[in-house]
Each structure stands twice: as C-alpha cells, then as structure tokens.
C-alpha positions as CSV (number, residue, x, y, z in Angstrom):
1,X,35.6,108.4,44.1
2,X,35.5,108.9,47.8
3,X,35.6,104.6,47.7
4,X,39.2,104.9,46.2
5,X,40.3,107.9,48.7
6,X,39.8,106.2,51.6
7,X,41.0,102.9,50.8
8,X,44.4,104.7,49.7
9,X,44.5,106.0,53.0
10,X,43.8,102.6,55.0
11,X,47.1,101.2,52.6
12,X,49.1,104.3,53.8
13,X,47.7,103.4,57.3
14,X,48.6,99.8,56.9
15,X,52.0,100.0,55.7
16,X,53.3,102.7,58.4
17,X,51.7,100.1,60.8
18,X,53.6,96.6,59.1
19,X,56.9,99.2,59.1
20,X,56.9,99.6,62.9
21,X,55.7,96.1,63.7
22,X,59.0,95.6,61.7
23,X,61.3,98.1,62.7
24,X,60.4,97.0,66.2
25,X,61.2,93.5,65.6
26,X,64.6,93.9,63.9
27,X,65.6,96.3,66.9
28,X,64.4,93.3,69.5
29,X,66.5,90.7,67.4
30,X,69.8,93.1,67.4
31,X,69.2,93.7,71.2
32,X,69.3,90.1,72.4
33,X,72.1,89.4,70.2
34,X,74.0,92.1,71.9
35,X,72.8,91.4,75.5
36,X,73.9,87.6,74.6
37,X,76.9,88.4,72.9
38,X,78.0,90.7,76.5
39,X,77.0,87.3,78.4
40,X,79.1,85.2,76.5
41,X,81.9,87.4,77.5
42,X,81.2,87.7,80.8
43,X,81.6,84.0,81.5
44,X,84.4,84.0,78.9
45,X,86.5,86.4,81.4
46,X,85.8,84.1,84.6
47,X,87.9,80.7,84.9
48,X,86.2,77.6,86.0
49,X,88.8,76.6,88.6
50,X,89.0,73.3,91.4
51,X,91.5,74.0,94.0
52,X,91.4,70.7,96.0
53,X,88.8,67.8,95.5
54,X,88.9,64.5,98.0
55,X,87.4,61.3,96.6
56,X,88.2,59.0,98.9
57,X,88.9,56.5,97.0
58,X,91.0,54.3,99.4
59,X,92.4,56.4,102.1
60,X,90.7,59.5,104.0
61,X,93.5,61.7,102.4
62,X,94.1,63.3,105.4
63,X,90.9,63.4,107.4
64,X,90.4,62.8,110.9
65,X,87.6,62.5,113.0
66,X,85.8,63.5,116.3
67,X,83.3,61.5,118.1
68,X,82.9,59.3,114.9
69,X,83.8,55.4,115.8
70,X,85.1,52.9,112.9
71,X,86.2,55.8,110.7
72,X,87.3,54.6,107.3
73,X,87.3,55.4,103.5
74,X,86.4,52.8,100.8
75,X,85.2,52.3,97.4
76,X,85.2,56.1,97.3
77,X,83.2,56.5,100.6
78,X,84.3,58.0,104.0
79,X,82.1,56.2,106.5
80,X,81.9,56.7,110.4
81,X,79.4,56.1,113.1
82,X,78.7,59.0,115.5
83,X,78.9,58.3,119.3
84,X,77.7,62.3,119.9
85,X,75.1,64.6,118.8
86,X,77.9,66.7,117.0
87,X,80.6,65.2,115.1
88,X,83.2,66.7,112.8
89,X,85.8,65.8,110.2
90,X,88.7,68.3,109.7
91,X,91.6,68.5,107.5
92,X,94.5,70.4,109.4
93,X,97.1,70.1,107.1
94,X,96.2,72.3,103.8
95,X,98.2,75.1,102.2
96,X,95.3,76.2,99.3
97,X,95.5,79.5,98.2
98,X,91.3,80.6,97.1
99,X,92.0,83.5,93.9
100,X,90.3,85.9,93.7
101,X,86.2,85.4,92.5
102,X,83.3,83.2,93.7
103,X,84.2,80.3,95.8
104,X,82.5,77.7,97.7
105,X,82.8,73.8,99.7
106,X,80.4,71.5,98.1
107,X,79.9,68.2,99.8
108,X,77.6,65.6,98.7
109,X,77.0,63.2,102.0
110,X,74.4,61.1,103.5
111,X,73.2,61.0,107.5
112,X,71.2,58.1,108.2
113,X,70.3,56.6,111.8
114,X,68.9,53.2,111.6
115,X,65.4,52.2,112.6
116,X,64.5,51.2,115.9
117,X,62.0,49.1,117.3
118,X,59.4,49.5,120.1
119,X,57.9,46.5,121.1
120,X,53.8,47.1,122.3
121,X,52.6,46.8,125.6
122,X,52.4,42.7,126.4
123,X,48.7,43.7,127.3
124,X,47.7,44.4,124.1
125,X,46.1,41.4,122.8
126,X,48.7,41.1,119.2
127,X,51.9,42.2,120.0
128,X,53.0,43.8,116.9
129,X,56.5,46.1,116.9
130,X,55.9,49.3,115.6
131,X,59.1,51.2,113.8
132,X,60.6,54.3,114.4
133,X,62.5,56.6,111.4
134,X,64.0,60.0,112.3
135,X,63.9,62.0,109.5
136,X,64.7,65.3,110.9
137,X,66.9,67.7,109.3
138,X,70.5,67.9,110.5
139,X,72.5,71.1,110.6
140,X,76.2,71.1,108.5
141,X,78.8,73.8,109.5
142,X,82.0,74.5,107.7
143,X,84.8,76.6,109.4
144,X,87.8,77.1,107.8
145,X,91.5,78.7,109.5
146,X,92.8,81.2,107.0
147,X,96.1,83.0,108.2
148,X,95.7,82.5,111.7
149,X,92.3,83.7,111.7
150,X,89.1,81.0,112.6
151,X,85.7,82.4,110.2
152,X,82.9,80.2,109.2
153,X,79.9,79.8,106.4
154,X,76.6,80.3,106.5
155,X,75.4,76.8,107.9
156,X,73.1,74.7,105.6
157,X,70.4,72.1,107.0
158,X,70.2,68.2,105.3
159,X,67.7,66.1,105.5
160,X,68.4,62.8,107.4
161,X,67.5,59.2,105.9
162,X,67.4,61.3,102.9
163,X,70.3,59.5,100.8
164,X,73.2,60.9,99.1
165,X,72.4,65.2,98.8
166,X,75.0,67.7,97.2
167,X,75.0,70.3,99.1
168,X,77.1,74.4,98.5
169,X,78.3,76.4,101.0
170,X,79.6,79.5,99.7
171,X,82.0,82.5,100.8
172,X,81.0,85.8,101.5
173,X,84.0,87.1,100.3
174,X,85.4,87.7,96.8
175,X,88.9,88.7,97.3
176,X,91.8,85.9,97.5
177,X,91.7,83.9,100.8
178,X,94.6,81.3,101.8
179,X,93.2,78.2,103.5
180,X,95.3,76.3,106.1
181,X,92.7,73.8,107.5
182,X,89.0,72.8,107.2
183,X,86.2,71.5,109.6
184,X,82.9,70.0,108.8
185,X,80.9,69.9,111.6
186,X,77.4,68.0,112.1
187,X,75.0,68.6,114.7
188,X,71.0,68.1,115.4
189,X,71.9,64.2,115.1
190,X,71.6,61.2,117.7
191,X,74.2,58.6,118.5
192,X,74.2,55.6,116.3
193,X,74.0,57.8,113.2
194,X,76.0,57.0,110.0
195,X,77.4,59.8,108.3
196,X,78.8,59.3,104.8
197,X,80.6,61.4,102.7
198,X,81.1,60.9,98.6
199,X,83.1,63.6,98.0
200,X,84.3,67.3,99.5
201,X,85.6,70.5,97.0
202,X,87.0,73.5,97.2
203,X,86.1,74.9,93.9
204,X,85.1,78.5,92.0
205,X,85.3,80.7,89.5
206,X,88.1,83.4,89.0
207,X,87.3,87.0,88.1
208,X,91.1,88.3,86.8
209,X,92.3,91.4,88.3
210,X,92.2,94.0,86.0
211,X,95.5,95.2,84.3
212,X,96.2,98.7,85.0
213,X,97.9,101.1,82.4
214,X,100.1,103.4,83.8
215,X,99.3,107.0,82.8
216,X,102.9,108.5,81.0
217,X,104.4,111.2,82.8
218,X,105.3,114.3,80.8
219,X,108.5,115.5,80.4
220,X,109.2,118.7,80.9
221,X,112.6,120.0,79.0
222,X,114.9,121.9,80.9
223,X,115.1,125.4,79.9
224,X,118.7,126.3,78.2
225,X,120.1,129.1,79.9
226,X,119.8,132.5,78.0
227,X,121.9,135.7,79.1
228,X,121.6,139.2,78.3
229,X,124.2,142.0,78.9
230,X,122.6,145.0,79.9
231,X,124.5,147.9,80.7
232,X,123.4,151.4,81.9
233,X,124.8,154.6,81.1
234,X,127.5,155.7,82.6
235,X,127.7,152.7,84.9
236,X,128.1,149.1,85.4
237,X,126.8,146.2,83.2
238,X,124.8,143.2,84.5
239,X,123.8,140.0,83.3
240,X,120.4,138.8,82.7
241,X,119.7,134.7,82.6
242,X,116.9,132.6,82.1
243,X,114.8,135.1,81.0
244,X,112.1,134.6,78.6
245,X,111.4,138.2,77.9
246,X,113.3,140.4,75.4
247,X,115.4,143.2,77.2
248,X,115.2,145.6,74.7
249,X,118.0,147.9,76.1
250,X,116.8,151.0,74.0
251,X,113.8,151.1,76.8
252,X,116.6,151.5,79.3
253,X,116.1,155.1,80.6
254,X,119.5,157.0,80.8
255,X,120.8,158.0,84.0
256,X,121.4,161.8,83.8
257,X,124.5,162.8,85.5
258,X,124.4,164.8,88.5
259,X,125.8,168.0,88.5
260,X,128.0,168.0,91.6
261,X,127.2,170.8,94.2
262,X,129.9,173.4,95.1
263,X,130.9,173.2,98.8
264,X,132.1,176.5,100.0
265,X,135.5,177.1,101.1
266,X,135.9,177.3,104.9
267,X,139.5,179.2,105.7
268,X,141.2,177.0,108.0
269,X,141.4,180.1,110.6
270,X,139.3,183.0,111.1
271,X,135.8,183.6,110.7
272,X,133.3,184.4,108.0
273,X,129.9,186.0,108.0
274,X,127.0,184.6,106.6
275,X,124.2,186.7,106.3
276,X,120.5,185.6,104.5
277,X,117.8,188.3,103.6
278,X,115.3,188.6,106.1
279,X,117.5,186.8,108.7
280,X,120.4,187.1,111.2
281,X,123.3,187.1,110.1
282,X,125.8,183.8,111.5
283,X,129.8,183.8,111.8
284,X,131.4,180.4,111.0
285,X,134.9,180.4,112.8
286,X,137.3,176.9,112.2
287,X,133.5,174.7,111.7
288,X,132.4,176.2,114.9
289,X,129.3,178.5,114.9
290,X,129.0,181.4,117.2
C-alpha cells in the first residue's frame, strides 16, 4: 500500500517537473520570435543607401594627385607612384549631401614598394644578393570639407605588400553632413611606392526622421453675451453682462428712504436764542454767532 502511495506521488512530481520544463520552453521559443521579429524591423526602418561610388574604370573621375608621378586610371584601377613619404588623392569638386544615419568611406587599395637588392661585401667568398621587403604598416587619413568647415576620420593603418585590403572609415556623427571635397592621404611610406586604388564610396544606412503629430489645440467658444436689468428701489437701473451667475433681484435689499431732516428757519434779521439744558445759552443773529 505505501508501494502505490509513493509512486503516485513521484508521477505528481514528475509531471509538475515535464510541465515547467515545458512551459519554459514555449516561453523561450515566443521570446526569440519576438526579439527577432523587433530585429527585422529595425533594419526594415534603415535604407541601404550609396551616395557616390568611383570605379575608375577609364578616367580618375575627377581625382587629382600630390607627390604621386604617372597618375592614371585603367581597367578599373587608379595607379601612381609616390615620390614622398605622404601622398594624397582628393576630389575638390563634390556637392553630396550624407542623410541622416550611419555613414562611412570605404576604400579597398593596395601599397606596395618594390624589392630592393643589396649586393654582399666583394670579400665574402660567394657573393650572393640578399633582398629586402618592407612590409610595414602605412597610415590612411581621410579629411573631408563640409560647409566650409575642414574635419577628419579616425585614421586606419594598412599593411604594405599586403595586396588589395577593403578598408571602413566611419563618421562620428549621425546627423545629415553635406560634403564639398574629399582627401585621402597616405603616409608612413617611402618613395618608389605604388599605391593602387580599386574603388572609393561614400555609402550608409539612413535612420528616417521621425514624423511628428501635432497635438490639436482646443477651441475654446466665445461666450455669448448675457445681460441682466437690475434695478433698485427707488433709483436707477443697471445692466449686468457676461455674467454667469443668476441675479436673482428678489435678494436685492431695498433702499429705505431717508426721512429728510428739518432745517430750522433763520429770520433774515434779528437774533434768536438758543438755549440747551445744562448749557449756555447762544444767540444766532443773520448766521453770525455772538
């Protein structure tokens, strides 16, 4: 008997147990479905977007170098060789207007400097040249003019004798930025290098302002005049406007009359005695007191 009472309870046990295992699991599934349904949004709501790409495919679309000799652009390649540590291609004629969002150059390019020989002492008994490859990372700055104003990226490092290498600068700055020029400057580099360039963009992704609703302003009716006569008793009636209260005119207190006090007659000649109880008596003559 005590057999079957205890393995009832281990059922009980196991079945609340396989209900939370499962309870736990649906509420996983239904949160990763939400969190990747808000994803998709999310990049639903930003716009892939390319302002300006150069190719290169047979002219240097406006390019123009500093301390690069036999500059040129061909089968989709801009190609110079520097005669300086630091060289530069700009672009001084743009009118790109950056929206609003993530934005950033990308420029996939290749610095190589070619391999250089150094011939042994003539002592040494097999003269054998031994070759020399710099493979030292350069440094790549990009500066852009933007209403006047000169500001510049974070600068990146590339590797040299490293072949072609994409590589991102991006903006700091989210809000919308017009772009009149662009530089690409490369330093770190010895004369003699090659510096190649595939391609250069200007591309990002555009977060869209958000609408605003304007709130509605309530209207507030004007009031229609009302006017109340109210007159008094025995005297003169007024008008009342815009009142909201009730002039109940029965609350009106009534004005009692004043009994008018008799003046006492004053002979135009002579004199008259006025005497008080308790006091001296007076003797008005003509309104003159004596």
């Amino acid at each position: 008997m005590s057999f079957r009472k205890s393995s009832d309870s281990f059922r009980t046990i196991l079945a609340i147990v396989i209900g939370v295992v499962f309870a736990v699991s649906v509420t996983a599934i239904l949160l990763k479905g939400t969190l990747t349904s808000t994803e998709k949004r999310s990049k639903a709501a930003e716009t892939q977007m390319m302002y300006r790409a150069w190719e290169f495919t047979t002219t240097t679309e406006g390019w123009n170098a500093t301390n690069l000799n036999s500059f040129w652009a061909r089968n989709g390649f801009l190609t110079g060789t520097a005669n300086y540590r630091i060289v530069s291609v700009s672009n001084r004629f743009m009118d790109v207007r950056l929206l609003r969002g993530n934005k950033n150059v990308t420029v996939r390019m290749a610095v190589s400097i070619p391999q250089t020989y150094e011939p042994t002492p003539t002592y040494h008994p097999t003269p054998t040249p031994t070759i020399t490859q710099t493979t030292g990372p350069f440094v790549l700055k990009v500066s852009y003019m933007s209403s006047g104003v000169q500001r510049e990226l974070a600068p990146v490092q590339g590797k040299i004798n490293g072949g072609m290498i994409e590589y991102i600068l991006p903006f700091t700055d989210i809000a919308e930025i017009p772009i009149n020029s662009l530089k690409l400057e490369i330093s770190s580099i010895k004369p003699s290098a090659r510096i190649q360039f595939d391609y250069i963009r200007l591309s990002g992704t555009v977060i869209p302002t958000p609408t605003m609703t304007p709130i509605p302003t309530a209207s507030v009716p004007t009031p229609t005049p009302r006017c109340t006569t109210v007159c008094y008793n025995g005297g003169n009636c007024i008008q009342v406007c815009n009142s909201t209260a009730t002039i109940n005119p029965t609350r009106i207190p009534t004005l009692t009359a004043l009994t008018p006090i008799p003046t006492a007659a004053v002979p135009t000649s002579g004199c008259v005695t006025s005497c008080k109880e308790g006091q001296n008596c007076i003797m008005v003559c003509n309104n003159a007191t004596q």
